[in-house]
N, C-alpha and C positions, 0 to 999 in steps of 0.2 A: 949668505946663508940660504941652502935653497928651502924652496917653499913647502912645507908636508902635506898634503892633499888625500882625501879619499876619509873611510869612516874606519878608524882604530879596529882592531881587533879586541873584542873585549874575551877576558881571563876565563879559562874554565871553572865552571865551578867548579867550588872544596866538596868534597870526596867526605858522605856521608861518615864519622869515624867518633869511635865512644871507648873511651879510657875505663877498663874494668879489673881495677887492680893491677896486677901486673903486665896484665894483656892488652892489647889495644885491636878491637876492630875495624875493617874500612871495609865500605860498600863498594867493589869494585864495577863497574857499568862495563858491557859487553856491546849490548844494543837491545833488541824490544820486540816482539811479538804480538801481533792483534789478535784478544779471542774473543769470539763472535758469542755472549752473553747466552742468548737462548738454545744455542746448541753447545756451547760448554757447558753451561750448567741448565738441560732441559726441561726440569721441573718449572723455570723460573717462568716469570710470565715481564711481558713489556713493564705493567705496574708496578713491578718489582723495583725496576732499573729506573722508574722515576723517585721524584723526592732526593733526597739525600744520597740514595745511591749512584743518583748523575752524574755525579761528580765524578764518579770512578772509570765513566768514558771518554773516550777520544772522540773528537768532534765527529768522528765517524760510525758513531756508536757500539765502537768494539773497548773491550777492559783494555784499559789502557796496562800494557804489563813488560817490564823492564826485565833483560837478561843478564846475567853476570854471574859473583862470586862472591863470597866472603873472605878475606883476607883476616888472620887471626897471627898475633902476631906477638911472642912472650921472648923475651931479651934476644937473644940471636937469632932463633928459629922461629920458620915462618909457617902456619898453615892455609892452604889456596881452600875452601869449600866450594864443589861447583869450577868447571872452566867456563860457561858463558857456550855459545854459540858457535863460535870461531868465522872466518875470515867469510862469508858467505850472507849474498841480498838478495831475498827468494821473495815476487811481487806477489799479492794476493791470488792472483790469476791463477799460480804455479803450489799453493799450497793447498790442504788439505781444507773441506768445507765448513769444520771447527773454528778455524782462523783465517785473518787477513795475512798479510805481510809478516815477513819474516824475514830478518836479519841482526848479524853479529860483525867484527870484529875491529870493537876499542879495547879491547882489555888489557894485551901488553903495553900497548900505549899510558894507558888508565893505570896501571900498575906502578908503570915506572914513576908515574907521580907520587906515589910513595915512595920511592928512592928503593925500588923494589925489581926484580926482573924476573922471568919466568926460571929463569936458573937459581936463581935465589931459595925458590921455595923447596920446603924439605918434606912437607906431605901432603898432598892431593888427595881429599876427602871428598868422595860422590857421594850425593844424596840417594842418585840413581841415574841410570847410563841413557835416560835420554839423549836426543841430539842436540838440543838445547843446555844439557849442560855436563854436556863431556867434549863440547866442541874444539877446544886449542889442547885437550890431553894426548890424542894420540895421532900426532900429525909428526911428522918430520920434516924439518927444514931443509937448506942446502945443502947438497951434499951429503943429505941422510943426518945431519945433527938433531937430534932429537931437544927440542928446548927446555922440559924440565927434567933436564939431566942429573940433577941430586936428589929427585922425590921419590918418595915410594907411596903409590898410590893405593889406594884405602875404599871397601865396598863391602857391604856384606857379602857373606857365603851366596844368598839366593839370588844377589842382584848379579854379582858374577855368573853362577850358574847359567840366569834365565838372557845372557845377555848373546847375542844372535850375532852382532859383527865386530869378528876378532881385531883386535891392535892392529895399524901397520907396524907396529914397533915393539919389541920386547921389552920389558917397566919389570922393576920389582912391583910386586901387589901383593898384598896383604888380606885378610881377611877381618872385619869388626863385629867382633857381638856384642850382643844386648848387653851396655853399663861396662864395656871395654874403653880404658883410657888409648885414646890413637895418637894423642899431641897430651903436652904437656897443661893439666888443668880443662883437658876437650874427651869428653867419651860419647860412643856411639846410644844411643835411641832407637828400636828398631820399631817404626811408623809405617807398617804395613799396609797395602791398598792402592794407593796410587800406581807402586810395581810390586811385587810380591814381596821384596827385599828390600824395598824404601826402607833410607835412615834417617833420622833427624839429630841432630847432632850440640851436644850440652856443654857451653864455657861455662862451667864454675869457679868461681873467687872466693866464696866459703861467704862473701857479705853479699854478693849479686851475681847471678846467674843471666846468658844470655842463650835462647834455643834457636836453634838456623835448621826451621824445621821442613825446608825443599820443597813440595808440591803437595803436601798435609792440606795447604791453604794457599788457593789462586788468587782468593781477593777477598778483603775484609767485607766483604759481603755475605761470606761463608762466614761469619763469626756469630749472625741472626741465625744464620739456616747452615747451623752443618749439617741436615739432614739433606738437603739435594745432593743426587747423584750427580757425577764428574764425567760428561760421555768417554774420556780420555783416561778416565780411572781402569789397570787392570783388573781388581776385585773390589766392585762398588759398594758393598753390602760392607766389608771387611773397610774399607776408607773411609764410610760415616761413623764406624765405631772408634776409628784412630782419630776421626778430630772430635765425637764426644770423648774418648779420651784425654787427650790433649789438652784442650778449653781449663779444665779446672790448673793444670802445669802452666799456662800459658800467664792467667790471671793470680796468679798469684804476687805480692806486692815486690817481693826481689828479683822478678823476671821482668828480663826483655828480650826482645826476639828480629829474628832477621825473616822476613817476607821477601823472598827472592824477587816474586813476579808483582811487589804491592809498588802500583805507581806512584802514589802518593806519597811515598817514600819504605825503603825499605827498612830503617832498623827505627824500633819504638816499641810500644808495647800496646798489648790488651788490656784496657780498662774498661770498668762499668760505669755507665752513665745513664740516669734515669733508669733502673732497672735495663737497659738490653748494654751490650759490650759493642766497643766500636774502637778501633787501631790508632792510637795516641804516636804519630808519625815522630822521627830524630828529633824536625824544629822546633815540636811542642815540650820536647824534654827539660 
């Protein structure tokens, strides 16, 4: 018998995912993005980012911030929120001075861990047409096969309008307005500020509610201070009102919610503790 030698491959981890009635969520991971604390959020100061909110950086001092998707998922039909990044490993060097590092593309991989494929899914719901999370939507594969070949992709009216670089590929596309059901038990939230047509988007079960509210909120850091402006916010004035709005939605006792870019984990909820509110992550569920 020969000898086995070398260090095991140890198993990826289980794929953040929360049973909500008929529907079931999985945090799909893309890859990660560094943002550089004091010029993403400029009001803040170094003091800020110490204490307890250390914890929310990368040994490097940037927010540590995870890219990907939401997968929503009710008996046959699958909803994708968000594609992630797509196949692209852009070094600090080469990004904009907001962020470090920046790269994407686990997600079909991540996916099929659900016994899922990009084919599979039946509606693609943008938060908003960033490149960070429209990245594996409008790409064509070999020989022109387009991968999510059965979706129909979903954005509001203004995020469509305001969006500057057309498809390589023709997609049915849809329009969602404000409290429009797009998926079965999922309607649109229109979360203005971030882009003019930001959506945030509402699984209800009728006993639990879960919001996958896109780039509303970079890091449970913004849950002390939604009043700091977001350098990267289109209308900054209009996105501190959307997360004073939000906040009382968020915290309510039948909500949980998905945080795209929250390292510490993305699906858990806003809870209060000692009077201020702080991100009660999956594990602590």
């Amino acid at each position: 018998m020969p000898l086995i030698t070398g260090t095991p491959t140890p198993p990826p981890p289980v794929l953040p995912s929360l049973r909500l009635g008929r529907h079931t969520v999985t945090a799909i991971p893309d890859g990660s993005v560094q943002l550089h604390p004091l010029r993403w959020l400029p009001e803040s100061t170094a003091d800020d980012w110490a204490g307890d909110n250390a914890s929310l950086l990368d040994p490097h001092g940037f927010i540590e911030a995870p890219i990907g998707a939401l997968l929503v998922e009710y008996e046959d039909s699958a909803l994708l929120i968000d594609t992630g990044f797509g196949p692209h490993d852009i070094p600090a060097a080469d990004t904009i001075d907001t962020i470090g590092a920046l790269r994407g593309g686990a997600l079909p991989h991540a996916l099929r861990r659900t016994g899922r494929t990009l084919e599979d899914i039946d509606t693609v719901a943008f938060t908003h047409l960033h490149d960070d999370h429209v990245g594996w939507a409008f790409r064509s594969g070999p020989a022109g096969r387009f991968p999510f070949s059965r979706a129909t992709f979903v954005a509001s009216r203004e995020e469509w309008a305001d969006w500057t670089m057309p498809p390589e590929v023709s997609v049915p596309a849809r329009t969602a307005g404000h409290g429009e059901e797009i998926f079965p038990g999922v309607t649109a939230r229109l979360t203005p500020g971030h882009t003019r047509g930001h959506t945030s988007y509402v699984i209800d079960t009728g006993e639990h509610r879960l919001i996958a509210f896109g780039d509303v909120f970079h890091t449970p850091a913004q849950f002390a201070r939604p009043d700091w402006p977001v350098s990267m916010d289109t209308l900054p004035e209009q996105a501190v009102r959307t997360r004073y709005e939000l906040l009382p939605e968020l915290t309510r006792p039948d909500t949980l919610a998905f945080g795209i870019h929250f390292g510490q984990g993305q699906l858990g909820r806003v809870v209060e503790e000692d009077g201020a509110l702080r991100w009660g992550p999956h594990s602590e569920l």
